[in-house]
C-alpha positions as CSV (number, residue, x, y, z in Angstrom):
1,X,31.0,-19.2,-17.5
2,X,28.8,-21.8,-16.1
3,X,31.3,-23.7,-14.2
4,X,33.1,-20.8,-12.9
5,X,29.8,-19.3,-11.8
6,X,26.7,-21.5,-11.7
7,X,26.6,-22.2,-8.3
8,X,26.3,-19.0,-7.4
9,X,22.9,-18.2,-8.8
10,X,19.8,-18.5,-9.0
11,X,20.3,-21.7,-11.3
12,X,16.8,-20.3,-13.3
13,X,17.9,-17.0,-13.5
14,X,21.8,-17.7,-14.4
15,X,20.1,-19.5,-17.6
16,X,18.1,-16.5,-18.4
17,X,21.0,-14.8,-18.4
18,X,23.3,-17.2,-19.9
19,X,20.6,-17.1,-23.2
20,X,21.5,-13.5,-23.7
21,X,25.1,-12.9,-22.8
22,X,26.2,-13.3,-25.9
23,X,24.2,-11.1,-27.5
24,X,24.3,-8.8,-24.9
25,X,28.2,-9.1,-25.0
26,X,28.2,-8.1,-28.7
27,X,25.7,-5.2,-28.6
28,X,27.5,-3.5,-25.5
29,X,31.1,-4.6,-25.3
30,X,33.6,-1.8,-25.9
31,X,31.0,1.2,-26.1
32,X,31.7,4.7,-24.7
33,X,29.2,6.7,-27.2
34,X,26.6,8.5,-25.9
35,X,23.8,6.6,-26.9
36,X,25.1,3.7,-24.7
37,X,24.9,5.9,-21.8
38,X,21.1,7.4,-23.0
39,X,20.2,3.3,-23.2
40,X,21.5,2.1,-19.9
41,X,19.4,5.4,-18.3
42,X,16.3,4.3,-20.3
43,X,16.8,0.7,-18.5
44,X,17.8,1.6,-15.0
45,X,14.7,4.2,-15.0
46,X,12.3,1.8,-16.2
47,X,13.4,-0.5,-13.6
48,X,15.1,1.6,-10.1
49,X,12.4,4.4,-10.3
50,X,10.8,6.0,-7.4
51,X,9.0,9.0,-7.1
52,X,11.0,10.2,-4.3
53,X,14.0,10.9,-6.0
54,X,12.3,13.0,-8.6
């Protein structure tokens, strides 16, 4: 991933990232239940949220 990619980045982020892609890869990775979809609404709220689109 890092030579493919790297370069492209934010090299401070793209380590961030790099920390938790494996775990993120192995909690995520293959899902369709509906608690995946209930988590990635928790995150996008918590994080795109306006008040105008309420």
């Amino acid at each position: 991933m890092k030579e493919k990619f790297a370069g492209h980045f934010d090299p401070e982020i793209f380590n961030k990232f790099q920390n938790i892609a494996e775990c993120l890869y192995t909690e995520y990775a293959g899902r369709e239940d509906e608690r995946l979809k209930e988590q990635f609404e928790e995150i996008t709220t918590k994080y795109f949220h306006c008040d105008c689109c309420s």
